[in-house]
N, C-alpha and C positions, 0 to 999 in steps of 0.2 A: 418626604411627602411634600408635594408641592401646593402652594396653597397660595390664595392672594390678600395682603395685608393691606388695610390702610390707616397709614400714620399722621400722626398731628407732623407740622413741617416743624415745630420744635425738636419734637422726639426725634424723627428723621434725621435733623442736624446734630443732637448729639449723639446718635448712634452714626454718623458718617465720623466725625471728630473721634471719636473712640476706637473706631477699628481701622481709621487714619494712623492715631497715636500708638498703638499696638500692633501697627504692620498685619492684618487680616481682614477677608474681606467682609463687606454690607453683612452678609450673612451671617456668619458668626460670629460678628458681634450682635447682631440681631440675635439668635440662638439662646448669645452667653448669657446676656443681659434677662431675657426671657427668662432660661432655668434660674437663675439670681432670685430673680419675683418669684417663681411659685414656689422655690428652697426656703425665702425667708415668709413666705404664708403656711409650708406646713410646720413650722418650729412649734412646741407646746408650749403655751402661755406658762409662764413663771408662777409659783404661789404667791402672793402678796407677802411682804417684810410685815410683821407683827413682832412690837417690841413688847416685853413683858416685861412691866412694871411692879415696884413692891414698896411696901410703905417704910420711912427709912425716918429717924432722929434727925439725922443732918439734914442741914439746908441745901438745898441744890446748889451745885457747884465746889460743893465742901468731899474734897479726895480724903476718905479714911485712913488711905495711907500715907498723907501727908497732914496728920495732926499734931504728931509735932515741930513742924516747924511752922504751925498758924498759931499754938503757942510760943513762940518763940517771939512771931511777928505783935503779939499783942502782948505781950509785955514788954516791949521793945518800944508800943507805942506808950504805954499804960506809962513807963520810965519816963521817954520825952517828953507827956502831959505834965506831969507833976514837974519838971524843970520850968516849965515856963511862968 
């Protein structure tokens, strides 16, 4: 279909730069570029990331399954206080 377009001299330049660099002509890269925009406009929106939370003893930061060696680390220090 033919049709007539008018482009910002930006856009222009880099669709000449583009189908320069890609060896094709004005057009398809005009074309490519085109289908590109309205492919990433019908994408469906993503659900939003919701973390689920839950109430815990430990203090943030404190890995469950590295409890014993945060006992280790405190008697370790609990040793060195009383040397001094």
């Amino acid at each position: 279909m033919r049709t007539t377009l008018t482009l910002d001299d930006d856009v222009a330049e880099k669709l000449k730069i583009l189908a320069h660099q890609q060896r094709i002509s004005f057009k398809e890269a005009t074309n490519a570029a085109i289908r590109r925009g309205l492919a990433a406009q019908e994408r469906r929106p993503r659900k939003p990331f919701r973390m689920i939370t839950f109430h815990s003893r430990l203090r943030p930061g404190v890995d469950p399954l590295r409890l014993n060696q945060l006992a280790d680390d405190l008697e370790i220090q609990d040793t060195t206080a009383r040397r001094k």
